[in-house]
PyMOL CGO cylinders between C-alpha atoms (Angstrom):
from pymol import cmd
from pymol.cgo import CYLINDER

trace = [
    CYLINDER, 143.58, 3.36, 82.60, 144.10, 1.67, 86.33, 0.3, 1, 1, 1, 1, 1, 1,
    CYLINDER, 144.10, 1.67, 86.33, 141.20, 1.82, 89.03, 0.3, 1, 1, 1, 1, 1, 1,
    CYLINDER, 141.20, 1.82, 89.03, 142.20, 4.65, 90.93, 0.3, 1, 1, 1, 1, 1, 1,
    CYLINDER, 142.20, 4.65, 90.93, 139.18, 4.31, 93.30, 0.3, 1, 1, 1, 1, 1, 1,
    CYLINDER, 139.18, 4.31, 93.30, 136.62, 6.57, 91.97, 0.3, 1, 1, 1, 1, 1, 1,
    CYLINDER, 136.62, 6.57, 91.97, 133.77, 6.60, 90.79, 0.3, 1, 1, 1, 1, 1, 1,
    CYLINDER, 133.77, 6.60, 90.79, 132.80, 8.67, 88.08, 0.3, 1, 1, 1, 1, 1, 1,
    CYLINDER, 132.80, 8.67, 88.08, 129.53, 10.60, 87.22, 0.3, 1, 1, 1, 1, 1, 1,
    CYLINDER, 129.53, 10.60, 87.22, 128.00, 10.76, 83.92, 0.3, 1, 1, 1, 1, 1, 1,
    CYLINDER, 128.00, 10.76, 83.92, 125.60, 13.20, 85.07, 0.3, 1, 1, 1, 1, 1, 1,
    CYLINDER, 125.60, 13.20, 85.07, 128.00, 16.11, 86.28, 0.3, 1, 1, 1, 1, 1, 1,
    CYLINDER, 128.00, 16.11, 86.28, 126.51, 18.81, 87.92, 0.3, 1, 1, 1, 1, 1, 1,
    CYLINDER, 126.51, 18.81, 87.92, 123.52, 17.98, 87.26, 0.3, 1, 1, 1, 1, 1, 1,
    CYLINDER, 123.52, 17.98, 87.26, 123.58, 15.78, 90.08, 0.3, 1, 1, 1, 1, 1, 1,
    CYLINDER, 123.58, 15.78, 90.08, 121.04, 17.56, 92.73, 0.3, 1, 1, 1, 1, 1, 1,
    CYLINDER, 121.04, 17.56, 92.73, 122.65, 16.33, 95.64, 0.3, 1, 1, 1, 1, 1, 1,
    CYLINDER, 122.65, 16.33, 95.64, 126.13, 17.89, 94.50, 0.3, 1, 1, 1, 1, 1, 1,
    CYLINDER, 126.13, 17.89, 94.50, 124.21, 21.16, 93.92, 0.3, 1, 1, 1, 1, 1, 1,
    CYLINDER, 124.21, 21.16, 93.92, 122.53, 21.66, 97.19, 0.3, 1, 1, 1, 1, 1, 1,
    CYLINDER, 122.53, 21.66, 97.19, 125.53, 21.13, 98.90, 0.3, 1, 1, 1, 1, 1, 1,
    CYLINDER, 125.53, 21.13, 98.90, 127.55, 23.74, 96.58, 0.3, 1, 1, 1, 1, 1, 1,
    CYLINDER, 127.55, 23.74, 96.58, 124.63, 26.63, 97.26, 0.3, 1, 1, 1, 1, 1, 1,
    CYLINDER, 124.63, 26.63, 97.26, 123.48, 26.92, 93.89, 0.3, 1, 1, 1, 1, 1, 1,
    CYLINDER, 123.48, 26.92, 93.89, 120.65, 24.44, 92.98, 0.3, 1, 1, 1, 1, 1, 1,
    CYLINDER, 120.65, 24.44, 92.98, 118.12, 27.69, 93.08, 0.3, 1, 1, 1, 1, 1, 1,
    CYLINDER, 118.12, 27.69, 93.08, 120.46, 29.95, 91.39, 0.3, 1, 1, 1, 1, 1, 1,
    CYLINDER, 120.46, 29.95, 91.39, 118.95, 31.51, 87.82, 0.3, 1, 1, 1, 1, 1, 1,
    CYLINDER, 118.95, 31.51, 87.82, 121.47, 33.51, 85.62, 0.3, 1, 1, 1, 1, 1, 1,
    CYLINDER, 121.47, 33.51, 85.62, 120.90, 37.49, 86.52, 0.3, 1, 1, 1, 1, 1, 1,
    CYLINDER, 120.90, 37.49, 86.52, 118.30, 38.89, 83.56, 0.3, 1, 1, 1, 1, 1, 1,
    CYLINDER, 118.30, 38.89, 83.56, 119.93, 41.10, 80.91, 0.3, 1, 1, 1, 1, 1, 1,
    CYLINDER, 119.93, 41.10, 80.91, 119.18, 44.53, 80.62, 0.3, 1, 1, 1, 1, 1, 1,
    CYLINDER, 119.18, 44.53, 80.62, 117.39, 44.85, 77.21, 0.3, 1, 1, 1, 1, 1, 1,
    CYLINDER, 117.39, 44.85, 77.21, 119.75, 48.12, 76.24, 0.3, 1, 1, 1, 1, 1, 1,
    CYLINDER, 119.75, 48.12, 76.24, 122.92, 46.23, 76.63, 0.3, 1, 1, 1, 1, 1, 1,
    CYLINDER, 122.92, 46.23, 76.63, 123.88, 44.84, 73.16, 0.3, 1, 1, 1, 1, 1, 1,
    CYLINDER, 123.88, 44.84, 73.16, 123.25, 48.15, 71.65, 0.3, 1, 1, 1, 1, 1, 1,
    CYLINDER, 123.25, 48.15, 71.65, 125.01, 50.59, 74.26, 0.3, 1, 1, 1, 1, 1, 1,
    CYLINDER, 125.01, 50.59, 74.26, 127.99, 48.12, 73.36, 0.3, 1, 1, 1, 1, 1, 1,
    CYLINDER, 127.99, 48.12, 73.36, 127.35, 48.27, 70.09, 0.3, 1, 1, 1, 1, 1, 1,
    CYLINDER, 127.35, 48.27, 70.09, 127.32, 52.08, 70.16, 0.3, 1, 1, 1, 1, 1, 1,
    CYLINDER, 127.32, 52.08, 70.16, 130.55, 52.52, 72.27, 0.3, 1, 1, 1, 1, 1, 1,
    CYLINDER, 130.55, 52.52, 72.27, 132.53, 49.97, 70.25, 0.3, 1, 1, 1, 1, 1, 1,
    CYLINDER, 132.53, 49.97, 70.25, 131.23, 51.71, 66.60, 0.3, 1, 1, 1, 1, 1, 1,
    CYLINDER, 131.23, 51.71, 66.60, 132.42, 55.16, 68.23, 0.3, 1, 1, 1, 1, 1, 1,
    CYLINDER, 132.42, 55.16, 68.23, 135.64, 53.30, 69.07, 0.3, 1, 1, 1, 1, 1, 1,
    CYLINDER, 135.64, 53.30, 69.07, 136.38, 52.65, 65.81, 0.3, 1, 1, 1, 1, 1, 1,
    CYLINDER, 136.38, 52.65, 65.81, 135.81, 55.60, 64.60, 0.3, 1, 1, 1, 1, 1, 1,
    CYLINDER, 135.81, 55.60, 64.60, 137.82, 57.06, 66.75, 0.3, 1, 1, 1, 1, 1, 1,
    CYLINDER, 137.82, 57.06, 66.75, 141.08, 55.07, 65.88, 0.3, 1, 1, 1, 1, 1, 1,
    CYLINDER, 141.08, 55.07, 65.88, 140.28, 55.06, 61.71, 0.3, 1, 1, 1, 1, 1, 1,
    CYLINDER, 140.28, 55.06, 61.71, 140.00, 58.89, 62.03, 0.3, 1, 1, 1, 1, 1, 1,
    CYLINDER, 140.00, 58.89, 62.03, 143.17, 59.45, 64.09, 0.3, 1, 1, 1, 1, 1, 1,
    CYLINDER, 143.17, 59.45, 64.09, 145.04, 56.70, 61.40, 0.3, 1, 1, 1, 1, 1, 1,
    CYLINDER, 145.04, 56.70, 61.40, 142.89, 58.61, 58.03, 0.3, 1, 1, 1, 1, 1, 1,
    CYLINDER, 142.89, 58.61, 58.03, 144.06, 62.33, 60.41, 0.3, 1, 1, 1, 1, 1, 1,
    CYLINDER, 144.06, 62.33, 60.41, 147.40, 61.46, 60.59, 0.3, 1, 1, 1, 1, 1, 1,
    CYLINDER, 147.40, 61.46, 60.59, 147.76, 60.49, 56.98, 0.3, 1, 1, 1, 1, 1, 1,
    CYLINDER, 147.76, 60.49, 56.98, 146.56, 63.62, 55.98, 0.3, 1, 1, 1, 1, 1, 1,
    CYLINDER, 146.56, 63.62, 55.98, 148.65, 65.54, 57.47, 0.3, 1, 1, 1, 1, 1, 1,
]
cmd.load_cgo(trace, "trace")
């Protein structure tokens, strides 16, 4: 591979220079509701159900 003229980082954006100057060096993640995983849980079960009882209705029928 030819010397194109850069120089690469090994660190990535871990580098805290790069990350003041994008805005985010004091960003966290937002905190996850606690309820989440089972309200989606919940909605895709129901989901299902709905579609395997409108396939098992239909058969019936």
């Amino acid at each position: 591979m030819a010397d194109d003229g850069w120089e690469y980082s090994t660190e990535g954006d871990l580098d805290p220079d790069l990350t003041e100057e994008a805005g985010y060096a004091y960003w966290d993640p937002p905190t996850r509701r606690f309820w989440t995983p089972t309200v989606l849980r919940i909605v895709a079960a129901v989901v299902i159900a709905l579609l395997v009882g409108g396939v098992v209705l239909a058969a019936i029928t």
